[in-house]
Structure formats: structure tokens, C-alpha cells
N, C-alpha and C positions, 0 to 999 in steps of 0.2 A: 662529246666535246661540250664543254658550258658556252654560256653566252658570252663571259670576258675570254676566252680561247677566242673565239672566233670573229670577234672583236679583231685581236689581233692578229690571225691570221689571214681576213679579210686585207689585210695591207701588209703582208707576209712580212710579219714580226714573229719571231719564234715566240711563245708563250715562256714565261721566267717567273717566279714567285715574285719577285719585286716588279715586273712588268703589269703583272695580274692584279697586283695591290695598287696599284699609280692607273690601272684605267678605271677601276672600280671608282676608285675615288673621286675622276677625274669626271665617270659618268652620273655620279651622285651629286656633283657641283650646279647651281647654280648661277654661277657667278665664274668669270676667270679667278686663276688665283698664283701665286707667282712662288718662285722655287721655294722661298722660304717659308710660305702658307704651308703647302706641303710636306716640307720635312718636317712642321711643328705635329702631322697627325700622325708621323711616324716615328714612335717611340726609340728605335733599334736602330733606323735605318742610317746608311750610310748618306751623308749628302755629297760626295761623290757618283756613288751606286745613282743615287736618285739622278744627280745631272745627266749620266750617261743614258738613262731609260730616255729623262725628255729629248733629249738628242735623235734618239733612235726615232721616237715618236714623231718630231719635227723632218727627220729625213724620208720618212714614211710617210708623211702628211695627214697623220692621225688626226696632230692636234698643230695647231698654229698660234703664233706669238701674237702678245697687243704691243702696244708702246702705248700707255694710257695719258703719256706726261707725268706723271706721279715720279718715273726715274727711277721702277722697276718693273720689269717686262714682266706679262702675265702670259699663263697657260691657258688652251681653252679645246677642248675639243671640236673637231673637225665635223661636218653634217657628214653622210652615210654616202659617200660616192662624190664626195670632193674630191679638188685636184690641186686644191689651191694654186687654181688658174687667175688671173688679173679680172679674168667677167667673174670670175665668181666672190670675190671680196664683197666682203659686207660693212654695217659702220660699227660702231660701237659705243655704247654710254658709259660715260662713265659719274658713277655717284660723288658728289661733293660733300655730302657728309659722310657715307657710312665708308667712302673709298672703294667699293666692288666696282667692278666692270664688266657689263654685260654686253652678251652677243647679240647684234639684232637683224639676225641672217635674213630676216623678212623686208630691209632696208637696203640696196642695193649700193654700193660709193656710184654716184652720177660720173658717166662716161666723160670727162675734160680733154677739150681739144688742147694739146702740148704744141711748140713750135717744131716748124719740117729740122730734122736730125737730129729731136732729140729722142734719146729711147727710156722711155717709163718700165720701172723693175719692180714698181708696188706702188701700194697708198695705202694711207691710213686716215683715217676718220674717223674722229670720236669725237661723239658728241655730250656735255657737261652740262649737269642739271642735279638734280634730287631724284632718287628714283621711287617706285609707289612704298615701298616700306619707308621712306625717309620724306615723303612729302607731305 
């Protein structure tokens, strides 16, 4: 079994040529990057095919969405035994010039007291700056 197999079968995703090509690429990233970043590396690919793999990915919590504000969702992989539980969210920068969005799982979102009945289903936090290639 290669190491994108087992990638995926770590969060029981059947292995697929288009599955195998979207985590490779998704492990080589840097940076989040959003459906359309994506399909521009893939010459052939269907951008349907392609939605349906992140889908799979997001239901399996491989990989997890930004909302950077930018007004288009990015992809980003998941650390190694997430659960994408609410303690485990992290913040996120996001670059004002070059536009990437980075993950910065070593940044915790700070625990905020909500009022008695209301129920919290996420948060997001990203944070906006220049990042070191653009500062």
C-alpha cells in the first residue's frame, strides 16, 4: 500500500485515481486553496469528479473548509487524527497580498463564553496580515 492509500484509508475512503491525485496534491500544498485552485492543476479532470472527491474528503474529515472572507471557501488538510471537533479548530491567516490562507494549527480559536441556550456549531478565525513571503 503507498503512503496516499493509506492516507486515505486511515479515514476509510476507498482509494480512486482521482482520490489519489487530490490528496497528493492537497499534501504538497502549502497554503489552502479552493475548488478552482485545483481544477486549474488538473488538466483532464472533471470539476464535478473533483467536487465529489472534496465532499468525500469533508465527510471523512480528511480535510476541512476556510471561509477566509475572500468569498470563496478554501481546502486544507486535516492534521493526522483530527476529528474536527470544536476544541480542536484552529485560526487561520489569511495574506492580503498574495491572497493564500494559511493553517496555523499551533494557534488554538480561544474558548468564548456564549449566552445560557445558545448552542455553538463552529468558529472561525482568521487572522489578516502579509505573510513572511509577502512582508
Amino acid at each position: 500500500m503507498t503512503e496516499l492509500e493509506n492516507v486515505l484509508q486511515q479515514r476509510n475512503i476507498k482509494p480512486t485515481a482521482m482520490r489519489l491525485l487530490v490528496v497528493e496534491k492537497l499534501l504538497k500544498q502549502q497554503y489552502a486553496v479552493s475548488h478552482k485552485e485545483l481544477a486549474e492543476q488538473f488538466e483532464k479532470a472533471d470539476s464535478v469528479t473533483l467536487f465529489r472527491t472534496l465532499k468525500i474528503f469533508l465527510e471523512h474529515k480528511l480535510i476541512h473548509t476556510i471561509d477566509d472572507g475572500s468569498g470563496v471557501v478554501k481546502y486544507a488538510l486535516c492534521q493526522s487524527g483530527c476529528n474536527c471537533d470544536l476544541s480542536e479548530l484552529h485560526t487561520h491567516f489569511y495574506c492580503t497580498d498574495c491572497k493564500h490562507t494559511f493553517c496555523l494549527t499551533e494557534t488554538e480559536i480561544p474558548n468564548i463564553k456564549i449566552p445560557q441556550n445558545f448552542k455553538l456549531e463552529g468558529a472561525n478565525l482568521v487572522l489578516k496580515g502579509k505573510c513572511d513571503r509577502c512582508s
